[in-house]
PDB file as gemmi writes it, atoms N, CA and C in Angstrom:
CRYST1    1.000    1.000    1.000  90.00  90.00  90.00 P 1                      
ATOM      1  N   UNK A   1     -10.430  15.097  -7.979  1.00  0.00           N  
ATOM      2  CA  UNK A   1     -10.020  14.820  -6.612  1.00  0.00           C  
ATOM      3  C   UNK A   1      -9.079  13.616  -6.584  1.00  0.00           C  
ATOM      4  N   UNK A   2      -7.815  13.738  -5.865  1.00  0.00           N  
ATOM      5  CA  UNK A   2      -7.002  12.619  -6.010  1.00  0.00           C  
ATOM      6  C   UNK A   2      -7.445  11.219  -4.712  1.00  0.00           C  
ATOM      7  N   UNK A   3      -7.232  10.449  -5.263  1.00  0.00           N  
ATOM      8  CA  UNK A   3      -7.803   9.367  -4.179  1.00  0.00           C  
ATOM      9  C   UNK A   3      -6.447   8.227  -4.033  1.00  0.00           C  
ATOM     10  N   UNK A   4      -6.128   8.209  -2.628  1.00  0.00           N  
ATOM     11  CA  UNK A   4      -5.121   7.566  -2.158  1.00  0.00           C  
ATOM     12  C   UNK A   4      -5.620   6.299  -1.901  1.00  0.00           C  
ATOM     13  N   UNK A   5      -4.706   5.356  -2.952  1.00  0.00           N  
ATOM     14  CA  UNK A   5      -5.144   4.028  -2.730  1.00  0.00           C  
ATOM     15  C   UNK A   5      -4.499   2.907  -2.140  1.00  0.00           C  
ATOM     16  N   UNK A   6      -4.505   1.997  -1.128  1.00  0.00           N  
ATOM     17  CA  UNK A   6      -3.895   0.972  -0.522  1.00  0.00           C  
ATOM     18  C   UNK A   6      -3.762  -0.239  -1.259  1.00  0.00           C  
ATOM     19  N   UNK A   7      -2.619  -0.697  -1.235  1.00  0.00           N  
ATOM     20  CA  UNK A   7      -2.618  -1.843  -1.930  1.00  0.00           C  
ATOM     21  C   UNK A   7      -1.652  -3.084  -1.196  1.00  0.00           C  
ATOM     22  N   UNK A   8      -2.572  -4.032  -1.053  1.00  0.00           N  
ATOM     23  CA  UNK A   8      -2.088  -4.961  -0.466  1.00  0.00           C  
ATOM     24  C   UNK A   8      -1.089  -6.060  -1.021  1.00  0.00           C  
ATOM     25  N   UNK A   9      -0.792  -7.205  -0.311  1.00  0.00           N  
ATOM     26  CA  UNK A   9      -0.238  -8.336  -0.848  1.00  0.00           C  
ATOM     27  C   UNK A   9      -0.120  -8.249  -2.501  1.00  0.00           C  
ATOM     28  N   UNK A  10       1.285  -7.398  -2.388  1.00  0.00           N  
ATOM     29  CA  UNK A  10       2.216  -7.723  -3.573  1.00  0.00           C  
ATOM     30  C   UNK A  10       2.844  -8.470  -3.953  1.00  0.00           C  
ATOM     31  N   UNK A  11       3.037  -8.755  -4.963  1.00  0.00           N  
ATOM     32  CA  UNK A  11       4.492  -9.993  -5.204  1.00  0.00           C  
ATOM     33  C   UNK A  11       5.937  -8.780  -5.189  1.00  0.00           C  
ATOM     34  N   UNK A  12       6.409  -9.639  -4.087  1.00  0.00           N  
ATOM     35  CA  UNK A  12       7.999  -8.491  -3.719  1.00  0.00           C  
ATOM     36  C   UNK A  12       8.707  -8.199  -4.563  1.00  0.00           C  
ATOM     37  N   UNK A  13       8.349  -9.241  -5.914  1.00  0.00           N  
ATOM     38  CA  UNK A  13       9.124  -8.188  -7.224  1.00  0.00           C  
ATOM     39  C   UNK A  13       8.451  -7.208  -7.860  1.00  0.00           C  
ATOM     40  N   UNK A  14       7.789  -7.227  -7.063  1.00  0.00           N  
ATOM     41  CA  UNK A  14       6.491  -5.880  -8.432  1.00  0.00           C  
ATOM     42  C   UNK A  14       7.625  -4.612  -8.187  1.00  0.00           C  
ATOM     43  N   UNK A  15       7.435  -3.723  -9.282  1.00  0.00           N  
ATOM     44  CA  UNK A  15       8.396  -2.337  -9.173  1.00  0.00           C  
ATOM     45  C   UNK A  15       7.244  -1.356  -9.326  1.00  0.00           C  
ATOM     46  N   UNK A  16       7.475   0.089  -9.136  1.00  0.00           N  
ATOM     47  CA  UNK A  16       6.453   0.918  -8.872  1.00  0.00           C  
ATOM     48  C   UNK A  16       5.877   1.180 -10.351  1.00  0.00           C  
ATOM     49  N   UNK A  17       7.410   1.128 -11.678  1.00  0.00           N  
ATOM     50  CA  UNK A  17       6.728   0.730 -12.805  1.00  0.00           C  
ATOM     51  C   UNK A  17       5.439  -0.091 -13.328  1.00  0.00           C  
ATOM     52  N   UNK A  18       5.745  -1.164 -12.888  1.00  0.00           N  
ATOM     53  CA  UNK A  18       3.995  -2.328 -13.063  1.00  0.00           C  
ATOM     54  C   UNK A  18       2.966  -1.633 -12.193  1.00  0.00           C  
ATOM     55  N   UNK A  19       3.103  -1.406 -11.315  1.00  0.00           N  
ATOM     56  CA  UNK A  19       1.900  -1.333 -10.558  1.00  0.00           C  
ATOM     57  C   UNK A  19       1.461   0.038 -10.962  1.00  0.00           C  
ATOM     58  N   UNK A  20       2.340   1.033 -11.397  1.00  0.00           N  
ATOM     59  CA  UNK A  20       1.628   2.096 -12.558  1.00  0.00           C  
ATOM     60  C   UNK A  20       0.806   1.705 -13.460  1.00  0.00           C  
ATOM     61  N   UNK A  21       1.583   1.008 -14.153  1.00  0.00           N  
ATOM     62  CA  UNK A  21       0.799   0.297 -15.272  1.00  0.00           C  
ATOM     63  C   UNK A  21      -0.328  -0.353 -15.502  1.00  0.00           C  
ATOM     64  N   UNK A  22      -0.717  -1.340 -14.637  1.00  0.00           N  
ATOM     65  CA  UNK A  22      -1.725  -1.557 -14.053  1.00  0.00           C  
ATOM     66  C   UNK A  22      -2.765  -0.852 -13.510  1.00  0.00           C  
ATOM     67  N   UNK A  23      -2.245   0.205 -12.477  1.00  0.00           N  
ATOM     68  CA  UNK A  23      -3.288   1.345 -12.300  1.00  0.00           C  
ATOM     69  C   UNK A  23      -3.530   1.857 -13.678  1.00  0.00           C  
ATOM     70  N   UNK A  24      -2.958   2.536 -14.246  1.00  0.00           N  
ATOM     71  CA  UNK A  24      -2.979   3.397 -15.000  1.00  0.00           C  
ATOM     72  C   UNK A  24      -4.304   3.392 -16.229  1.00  0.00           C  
ATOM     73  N   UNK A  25      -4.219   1.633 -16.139  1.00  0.00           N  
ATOM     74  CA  UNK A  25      -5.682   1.049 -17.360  1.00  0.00           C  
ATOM     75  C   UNK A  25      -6.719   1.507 -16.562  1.00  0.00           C  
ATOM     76  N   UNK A  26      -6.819   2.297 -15.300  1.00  0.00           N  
ATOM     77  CA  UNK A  26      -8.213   2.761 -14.793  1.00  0.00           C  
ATOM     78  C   UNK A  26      -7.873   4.098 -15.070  1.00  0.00           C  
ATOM     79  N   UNK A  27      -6.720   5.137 -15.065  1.00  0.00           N  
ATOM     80  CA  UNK A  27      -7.215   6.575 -14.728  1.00  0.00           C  
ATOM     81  C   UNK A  27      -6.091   6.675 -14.889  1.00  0.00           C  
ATOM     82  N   UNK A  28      -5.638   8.363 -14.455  1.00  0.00           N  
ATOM     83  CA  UNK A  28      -4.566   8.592 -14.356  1.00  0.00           C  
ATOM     84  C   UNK A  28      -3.858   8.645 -12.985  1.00  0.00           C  
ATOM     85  N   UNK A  29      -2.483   7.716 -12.927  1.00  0.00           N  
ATOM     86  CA  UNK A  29      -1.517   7.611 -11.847  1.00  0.00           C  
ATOM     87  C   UNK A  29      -0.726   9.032 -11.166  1.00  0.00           C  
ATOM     88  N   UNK A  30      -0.950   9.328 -10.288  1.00  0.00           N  
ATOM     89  CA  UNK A  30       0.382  10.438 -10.317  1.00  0.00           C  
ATOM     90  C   UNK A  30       1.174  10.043  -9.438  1.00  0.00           C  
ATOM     91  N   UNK A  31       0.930   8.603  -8.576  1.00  0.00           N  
ATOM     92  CA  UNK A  31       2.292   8.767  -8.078  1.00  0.00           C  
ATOM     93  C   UNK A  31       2.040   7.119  -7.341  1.00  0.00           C  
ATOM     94  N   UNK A  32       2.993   6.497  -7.579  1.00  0.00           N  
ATOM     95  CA  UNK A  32       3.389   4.855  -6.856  1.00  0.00           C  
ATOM     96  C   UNK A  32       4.395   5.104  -6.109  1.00  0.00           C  
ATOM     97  N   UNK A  33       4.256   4.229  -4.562  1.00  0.00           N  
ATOM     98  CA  UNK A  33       5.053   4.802  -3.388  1.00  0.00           C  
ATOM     99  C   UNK A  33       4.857   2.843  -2.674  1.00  0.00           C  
ATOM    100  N   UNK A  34       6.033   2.025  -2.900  1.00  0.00           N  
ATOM    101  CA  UNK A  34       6.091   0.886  -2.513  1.00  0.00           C  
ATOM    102  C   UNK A  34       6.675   1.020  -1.418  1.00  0.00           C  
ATOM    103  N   UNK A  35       6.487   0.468  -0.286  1.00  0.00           N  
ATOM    104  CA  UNK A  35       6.925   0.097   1.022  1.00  0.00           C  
ATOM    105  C   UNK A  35       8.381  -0.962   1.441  1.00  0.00           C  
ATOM    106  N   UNK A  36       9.575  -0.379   1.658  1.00  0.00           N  
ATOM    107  CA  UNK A  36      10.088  -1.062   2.048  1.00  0.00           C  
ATOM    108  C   UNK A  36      10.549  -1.547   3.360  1.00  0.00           C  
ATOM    109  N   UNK A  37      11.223  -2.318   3.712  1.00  0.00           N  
ATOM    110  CA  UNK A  37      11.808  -2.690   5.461  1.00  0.00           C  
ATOM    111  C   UNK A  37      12.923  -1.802   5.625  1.00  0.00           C  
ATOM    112  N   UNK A  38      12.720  -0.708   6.792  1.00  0.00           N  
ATOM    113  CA  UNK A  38      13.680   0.417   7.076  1.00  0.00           C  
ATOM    114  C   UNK A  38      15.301  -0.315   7.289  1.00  0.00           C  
ATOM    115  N   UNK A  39      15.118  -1.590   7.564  1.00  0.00           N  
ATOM    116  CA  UNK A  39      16.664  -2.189   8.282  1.00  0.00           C  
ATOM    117  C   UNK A  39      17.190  -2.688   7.180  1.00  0.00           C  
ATOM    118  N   UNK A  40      16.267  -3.426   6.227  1.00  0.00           N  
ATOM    119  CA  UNK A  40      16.872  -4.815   5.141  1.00  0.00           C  
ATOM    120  C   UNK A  40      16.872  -3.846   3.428  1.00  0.00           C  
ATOM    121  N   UNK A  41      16.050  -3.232   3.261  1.00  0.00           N  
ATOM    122  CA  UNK A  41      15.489  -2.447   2.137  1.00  0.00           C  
ATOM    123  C   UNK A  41      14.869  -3.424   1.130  1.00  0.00           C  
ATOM    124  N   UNK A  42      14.046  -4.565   1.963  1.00  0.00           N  
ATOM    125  CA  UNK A  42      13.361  -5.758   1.342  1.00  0.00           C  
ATOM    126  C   UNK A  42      12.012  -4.956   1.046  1.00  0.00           C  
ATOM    127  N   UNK A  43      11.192  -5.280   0.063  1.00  0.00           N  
ATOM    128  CA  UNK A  43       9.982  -5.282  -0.118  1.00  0.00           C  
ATOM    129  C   UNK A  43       9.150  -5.738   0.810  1.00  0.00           C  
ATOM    130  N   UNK A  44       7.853  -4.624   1.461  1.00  0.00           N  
ATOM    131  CA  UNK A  44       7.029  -5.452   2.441  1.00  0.00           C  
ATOM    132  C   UNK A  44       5.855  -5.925   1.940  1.00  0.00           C  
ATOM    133  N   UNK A  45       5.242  -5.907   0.460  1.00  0.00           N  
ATOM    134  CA  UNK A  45       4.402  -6.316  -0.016  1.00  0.00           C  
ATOM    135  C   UNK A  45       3.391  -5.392   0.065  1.00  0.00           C  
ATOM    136  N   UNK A  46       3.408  -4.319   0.282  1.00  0.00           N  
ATOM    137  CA  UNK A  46       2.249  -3.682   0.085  1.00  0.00           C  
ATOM    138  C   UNK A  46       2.683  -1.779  -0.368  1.00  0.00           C  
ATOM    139  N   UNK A  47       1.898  -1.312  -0.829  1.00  0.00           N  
ATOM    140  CA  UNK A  47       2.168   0.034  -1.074  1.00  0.00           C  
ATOM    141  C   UNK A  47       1.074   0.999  -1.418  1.00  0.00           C  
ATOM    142  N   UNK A  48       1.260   1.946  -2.047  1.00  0.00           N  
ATOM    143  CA  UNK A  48      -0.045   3.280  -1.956  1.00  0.00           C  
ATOM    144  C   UNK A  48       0.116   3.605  -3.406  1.00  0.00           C  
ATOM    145  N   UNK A  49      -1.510   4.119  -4.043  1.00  0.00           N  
ATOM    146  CA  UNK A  49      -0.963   4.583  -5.519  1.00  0.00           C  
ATOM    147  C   UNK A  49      -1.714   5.547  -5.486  1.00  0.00           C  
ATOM    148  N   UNK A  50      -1.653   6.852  -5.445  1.00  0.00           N  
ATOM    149  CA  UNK A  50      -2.540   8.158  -5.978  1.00  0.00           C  
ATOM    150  C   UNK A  50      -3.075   8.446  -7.160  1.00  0.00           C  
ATOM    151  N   UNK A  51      -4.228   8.712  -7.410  1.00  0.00           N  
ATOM    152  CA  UNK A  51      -4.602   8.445  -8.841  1.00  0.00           C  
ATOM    153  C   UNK A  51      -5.627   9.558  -8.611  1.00  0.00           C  
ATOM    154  N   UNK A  52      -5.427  10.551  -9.867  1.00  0.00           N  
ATOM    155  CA  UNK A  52      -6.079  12.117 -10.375  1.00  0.00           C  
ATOM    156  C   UNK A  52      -7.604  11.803 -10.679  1.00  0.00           C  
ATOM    157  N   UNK A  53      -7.815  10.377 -11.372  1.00  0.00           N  
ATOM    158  CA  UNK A  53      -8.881  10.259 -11.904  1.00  0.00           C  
ATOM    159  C   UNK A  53      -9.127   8.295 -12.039  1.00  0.00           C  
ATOM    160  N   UNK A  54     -10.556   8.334 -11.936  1.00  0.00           N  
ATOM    161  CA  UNK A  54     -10.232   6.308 -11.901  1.00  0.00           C  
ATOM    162  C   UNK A  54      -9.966   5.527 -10.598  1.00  0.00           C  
ATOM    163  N   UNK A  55      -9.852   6.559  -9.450  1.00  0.00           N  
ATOM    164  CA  UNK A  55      -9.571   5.457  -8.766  1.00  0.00           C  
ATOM    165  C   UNK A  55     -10.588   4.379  -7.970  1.00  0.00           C  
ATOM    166  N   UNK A  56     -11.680   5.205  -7.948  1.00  0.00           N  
ATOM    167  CA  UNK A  56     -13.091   4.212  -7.517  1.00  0.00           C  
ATOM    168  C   UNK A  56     -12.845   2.794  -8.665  1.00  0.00           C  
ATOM    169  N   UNK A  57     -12.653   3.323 -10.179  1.00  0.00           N  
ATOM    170  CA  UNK A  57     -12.825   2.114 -10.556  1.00  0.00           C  
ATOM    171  C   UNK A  57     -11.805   0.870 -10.404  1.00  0.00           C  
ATOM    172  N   UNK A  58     -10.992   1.766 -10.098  1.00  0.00           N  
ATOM    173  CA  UNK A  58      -9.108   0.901  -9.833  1.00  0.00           C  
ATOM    174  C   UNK A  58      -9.782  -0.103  -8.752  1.00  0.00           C  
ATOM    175  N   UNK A  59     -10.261   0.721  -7.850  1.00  0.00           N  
ATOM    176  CA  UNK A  59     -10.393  -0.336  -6.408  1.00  0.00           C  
ATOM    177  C   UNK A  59     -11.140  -1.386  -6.709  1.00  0.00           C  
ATOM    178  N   UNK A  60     -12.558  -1.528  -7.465  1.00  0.00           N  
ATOM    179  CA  UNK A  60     -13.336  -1.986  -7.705  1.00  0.00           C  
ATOM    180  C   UNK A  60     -12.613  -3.040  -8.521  1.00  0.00           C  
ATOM    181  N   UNK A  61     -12.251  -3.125  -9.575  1.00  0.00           N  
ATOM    182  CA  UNK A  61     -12.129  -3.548 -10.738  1.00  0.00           C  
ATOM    183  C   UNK A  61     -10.718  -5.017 -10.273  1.00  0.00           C  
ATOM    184  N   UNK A  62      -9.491  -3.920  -9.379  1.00  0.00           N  
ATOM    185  CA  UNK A  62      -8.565  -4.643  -9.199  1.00  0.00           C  
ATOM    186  C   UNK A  62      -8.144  -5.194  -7.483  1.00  0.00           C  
ATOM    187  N   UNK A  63      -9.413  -5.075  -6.692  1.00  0.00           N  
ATOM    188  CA  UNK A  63      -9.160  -5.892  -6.143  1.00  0.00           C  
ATOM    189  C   UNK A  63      -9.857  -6.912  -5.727  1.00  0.00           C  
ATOM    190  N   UNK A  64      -9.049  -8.234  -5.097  1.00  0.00           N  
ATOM    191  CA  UNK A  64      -8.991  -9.385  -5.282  1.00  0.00           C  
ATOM    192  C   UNK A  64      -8.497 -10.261  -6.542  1.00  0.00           C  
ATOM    193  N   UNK A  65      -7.769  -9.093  -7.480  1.00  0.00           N  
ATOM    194  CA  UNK A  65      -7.467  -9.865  -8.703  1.00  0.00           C  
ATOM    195  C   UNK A  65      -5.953 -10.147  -8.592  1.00  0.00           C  
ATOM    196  N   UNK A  66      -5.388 -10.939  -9.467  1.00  0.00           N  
ATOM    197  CA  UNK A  66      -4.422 -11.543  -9.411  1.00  0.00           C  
ATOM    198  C   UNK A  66      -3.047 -11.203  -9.706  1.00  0.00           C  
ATOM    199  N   UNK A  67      -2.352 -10.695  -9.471  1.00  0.00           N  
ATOM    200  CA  UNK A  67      -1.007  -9.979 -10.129  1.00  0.00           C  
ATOM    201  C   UNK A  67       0.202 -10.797 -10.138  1.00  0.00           C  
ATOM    202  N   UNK A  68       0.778 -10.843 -10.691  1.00  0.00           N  
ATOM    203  CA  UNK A  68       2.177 -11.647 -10.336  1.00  0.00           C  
ATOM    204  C   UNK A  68       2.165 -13.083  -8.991  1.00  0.00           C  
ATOM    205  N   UNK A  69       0.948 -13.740  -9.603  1.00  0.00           N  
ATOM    206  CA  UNK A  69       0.566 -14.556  -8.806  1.00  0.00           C  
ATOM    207  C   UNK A  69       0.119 -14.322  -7.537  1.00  0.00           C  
ATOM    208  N   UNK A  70      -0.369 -13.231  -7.079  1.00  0.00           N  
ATOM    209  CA  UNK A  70      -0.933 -13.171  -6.179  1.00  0.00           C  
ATOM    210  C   UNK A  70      -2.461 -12.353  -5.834  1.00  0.00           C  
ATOM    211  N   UNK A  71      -2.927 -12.424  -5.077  1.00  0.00           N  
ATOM    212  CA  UNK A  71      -4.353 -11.861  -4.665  1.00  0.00           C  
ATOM    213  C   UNK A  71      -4.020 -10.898  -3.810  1.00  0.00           C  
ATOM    214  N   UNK A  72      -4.388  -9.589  -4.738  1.00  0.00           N  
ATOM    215  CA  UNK A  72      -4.259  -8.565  -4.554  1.00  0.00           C  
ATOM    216  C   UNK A  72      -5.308  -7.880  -3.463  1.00  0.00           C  
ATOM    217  N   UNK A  73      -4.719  -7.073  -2.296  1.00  0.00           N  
ATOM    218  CA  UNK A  73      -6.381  -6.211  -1.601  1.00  0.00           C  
ATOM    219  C   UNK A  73      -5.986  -5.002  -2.013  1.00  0.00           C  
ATOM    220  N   UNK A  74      -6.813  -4.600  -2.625  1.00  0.00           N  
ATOM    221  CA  UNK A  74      -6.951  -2.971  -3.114  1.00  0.00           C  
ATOM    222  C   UNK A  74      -8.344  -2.256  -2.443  1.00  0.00           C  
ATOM    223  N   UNK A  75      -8.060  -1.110  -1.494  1.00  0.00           N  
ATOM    224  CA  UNK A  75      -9.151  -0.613  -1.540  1.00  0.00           C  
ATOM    225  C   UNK A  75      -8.801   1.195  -0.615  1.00  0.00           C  
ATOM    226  N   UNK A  76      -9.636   2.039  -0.548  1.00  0.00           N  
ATOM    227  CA  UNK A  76      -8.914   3.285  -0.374  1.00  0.00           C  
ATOM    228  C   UNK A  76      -8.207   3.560   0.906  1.00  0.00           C  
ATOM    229  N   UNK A  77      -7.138   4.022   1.060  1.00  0.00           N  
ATOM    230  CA  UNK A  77      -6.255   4.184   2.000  1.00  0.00           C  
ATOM    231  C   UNK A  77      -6.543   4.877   3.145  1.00  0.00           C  
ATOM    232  N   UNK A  78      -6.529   4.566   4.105  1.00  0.00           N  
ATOM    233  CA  UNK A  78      -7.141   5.142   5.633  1.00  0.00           C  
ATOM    234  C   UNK A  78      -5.911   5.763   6.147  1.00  0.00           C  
ATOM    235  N   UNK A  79      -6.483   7.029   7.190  1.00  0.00           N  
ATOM    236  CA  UNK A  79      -4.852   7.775   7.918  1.00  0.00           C  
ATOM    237  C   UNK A  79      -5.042   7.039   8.695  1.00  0.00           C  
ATOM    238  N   UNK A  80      -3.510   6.882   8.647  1.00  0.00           N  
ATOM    239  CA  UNK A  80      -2.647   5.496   9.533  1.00  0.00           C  
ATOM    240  C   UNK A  80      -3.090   6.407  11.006  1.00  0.00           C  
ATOM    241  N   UNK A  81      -3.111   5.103  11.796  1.00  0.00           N  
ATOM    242  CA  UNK A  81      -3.568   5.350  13.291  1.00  0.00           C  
ATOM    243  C   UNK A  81      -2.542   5.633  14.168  1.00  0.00           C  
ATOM    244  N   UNK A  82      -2.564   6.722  15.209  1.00  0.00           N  
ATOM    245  CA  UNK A  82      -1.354   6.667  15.646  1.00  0.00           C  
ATOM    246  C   UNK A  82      -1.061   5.690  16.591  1.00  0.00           C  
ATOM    247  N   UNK A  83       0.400   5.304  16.910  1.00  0.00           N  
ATOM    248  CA  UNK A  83       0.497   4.658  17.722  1.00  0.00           C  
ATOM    249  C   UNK A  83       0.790   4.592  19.350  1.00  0.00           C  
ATOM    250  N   UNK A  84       0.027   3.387  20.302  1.00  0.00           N  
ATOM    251  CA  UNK A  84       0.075   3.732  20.956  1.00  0.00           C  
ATOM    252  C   UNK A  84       1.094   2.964  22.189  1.00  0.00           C  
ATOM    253  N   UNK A  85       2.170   3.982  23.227  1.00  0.00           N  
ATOM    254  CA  UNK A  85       2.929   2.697  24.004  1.00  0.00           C  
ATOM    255  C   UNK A  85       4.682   3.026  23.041  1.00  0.00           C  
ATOM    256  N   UNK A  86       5.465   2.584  23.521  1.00  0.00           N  
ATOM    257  CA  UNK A  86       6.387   2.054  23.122  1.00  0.00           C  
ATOM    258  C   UNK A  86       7.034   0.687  22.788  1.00  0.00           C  
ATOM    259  N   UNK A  87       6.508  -0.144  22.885  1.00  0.00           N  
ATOM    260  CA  UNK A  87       6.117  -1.548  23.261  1.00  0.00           C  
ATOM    261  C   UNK A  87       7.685  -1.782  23.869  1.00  0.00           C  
ATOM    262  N   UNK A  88       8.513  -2.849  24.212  1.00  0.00           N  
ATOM    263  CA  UNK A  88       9.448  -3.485  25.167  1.00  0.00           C  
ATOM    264  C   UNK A  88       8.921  -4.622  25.930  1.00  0.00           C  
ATOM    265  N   UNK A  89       7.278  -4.635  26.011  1.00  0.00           N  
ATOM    266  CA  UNK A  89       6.890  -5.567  26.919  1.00  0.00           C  
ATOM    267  C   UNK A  89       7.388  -5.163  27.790  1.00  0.00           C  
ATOM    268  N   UNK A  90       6.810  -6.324  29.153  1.00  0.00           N  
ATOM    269  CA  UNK A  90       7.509  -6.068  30.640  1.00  0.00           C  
ATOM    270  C   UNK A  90       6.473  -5.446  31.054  1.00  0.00           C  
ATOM    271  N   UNK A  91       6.659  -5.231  32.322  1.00  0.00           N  
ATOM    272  CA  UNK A  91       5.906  -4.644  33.447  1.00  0.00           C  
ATOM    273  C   UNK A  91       6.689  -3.395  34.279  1.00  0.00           C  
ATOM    274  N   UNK A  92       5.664  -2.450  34.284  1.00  0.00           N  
ATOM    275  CA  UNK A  92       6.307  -1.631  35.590  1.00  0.00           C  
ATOM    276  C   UNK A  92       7.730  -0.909  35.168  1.00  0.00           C  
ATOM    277  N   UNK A  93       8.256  -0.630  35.574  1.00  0.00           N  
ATOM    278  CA  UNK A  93       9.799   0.548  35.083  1.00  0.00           C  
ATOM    279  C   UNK A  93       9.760   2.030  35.036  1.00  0.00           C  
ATOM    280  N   UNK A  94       8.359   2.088  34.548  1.00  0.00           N  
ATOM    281  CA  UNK A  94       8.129   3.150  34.329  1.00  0.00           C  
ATOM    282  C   UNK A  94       9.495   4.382  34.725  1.00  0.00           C  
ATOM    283  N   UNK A  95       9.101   5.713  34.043  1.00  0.00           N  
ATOM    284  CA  UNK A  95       9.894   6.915  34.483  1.00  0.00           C  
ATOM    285  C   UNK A  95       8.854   7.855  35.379  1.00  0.00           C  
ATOM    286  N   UNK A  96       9.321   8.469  36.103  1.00  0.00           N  
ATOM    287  CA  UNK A  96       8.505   9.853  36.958  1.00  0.00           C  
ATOM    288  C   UNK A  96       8.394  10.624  36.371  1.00  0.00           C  
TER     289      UNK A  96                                                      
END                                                                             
């Protein structure tokens, strides 16, 4: 069963290479998917890793641990919530 994993506070140079790699000492990877900023194409520090096999221990094992100087949150990936509103702030305008 593949298990979709969340991964938090990256160091913005990590490439999807390392963070394979890293997974990979738990199980097998099939797929690293890093997050970037739709406007800048900056790194947002966080991303998703799918893993065939290992990933209970991935979560366990690697998070709160340290990567490229930082403290990592690893733990399994939740469906994103939808959103709600358009935001603009303000009051009132509404359409009919």
């Amino acid at each position: 069963m593949t298990v979709r994993i969340y991964v938090g506070n990256l160091p913005f140079d990590a490439s999807e290479d390392s963070v394979k790699e890293l997974f990979g000492a738990h199980g097998e990877v099939s797929s690293v998917s890093l997050i970037t900023d739709r406007e800048t194409g900056r790194p947002r520090g966080f991303g998703f890793v799918e893993m065939e096999s290992g990933g209970e221990e991935a979560i366990a094992q690697l998070n709160q641990q340290e990567f490229g100087g930082r403290r990592l949150t690893v733990n399994e990936a939740r469906p994103r919530e939808p959103r709600h509103g358009g935001g603009g702030g303000g009051g009132g305008g509404g359409r009919w």
